[in-house]
C-alpha positions, 0 to 999 in steps of 0.5 A, a space after each residue: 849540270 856542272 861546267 865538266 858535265 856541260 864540256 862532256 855533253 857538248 864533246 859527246 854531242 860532237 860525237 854523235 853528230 860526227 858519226 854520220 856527218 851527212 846526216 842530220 840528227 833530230 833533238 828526240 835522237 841526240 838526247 836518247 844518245 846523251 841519255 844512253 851514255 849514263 846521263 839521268 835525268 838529262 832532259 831535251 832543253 839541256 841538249 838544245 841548249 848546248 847544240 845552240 852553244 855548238 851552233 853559235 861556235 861554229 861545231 855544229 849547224 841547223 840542217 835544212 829541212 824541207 819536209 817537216 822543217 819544224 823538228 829540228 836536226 842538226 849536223 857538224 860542221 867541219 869546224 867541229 869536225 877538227 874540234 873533234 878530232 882535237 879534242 879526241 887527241 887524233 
């Protein structure tokens, strides 16, 4: 993945976190979202790696999970809210 492809990822990340910004949202889903908007090949790693770039930024966080907190979600954050809405020319 190239340093576009990587920028794209992580917009699109956002996105998906920003739909539903009370909800968290587990690797499994974000990838399946990533994939679906044309990106072959794209594998979980990738995606977990980049929401850990978004989460070291501030974009995004690691939910709090009670009941099975080793499958991982996250949600944005209001940081990542505004970057969103930056990046989105809203």
């Amino acid at each position: 993945m190239n340093a576009t492809q990587r920028e794209q990822l992580r917009i699109s990340l956002l996105r998906f976190l920003g739909d539903a910004p009370t909800m968290a949202q587990n690797l499994g889903m974000l990838t399946q979202l990533a994939v679906s908007e044309g990106r072959r090949g794209l594998l979980q790693q990738e995606v977990e790696t980049e929401l850990q770039y978004l989460v070291d930024k501030g974009l995004a966080t690691l939910a709090p999970k009670t009941l099975s907190p080793e499958n991982k979600a996250w949600r944005i954050t209001a940081t990542g809210r505004d970057q969103l809405a930056e990046s989105q020319g809203l």
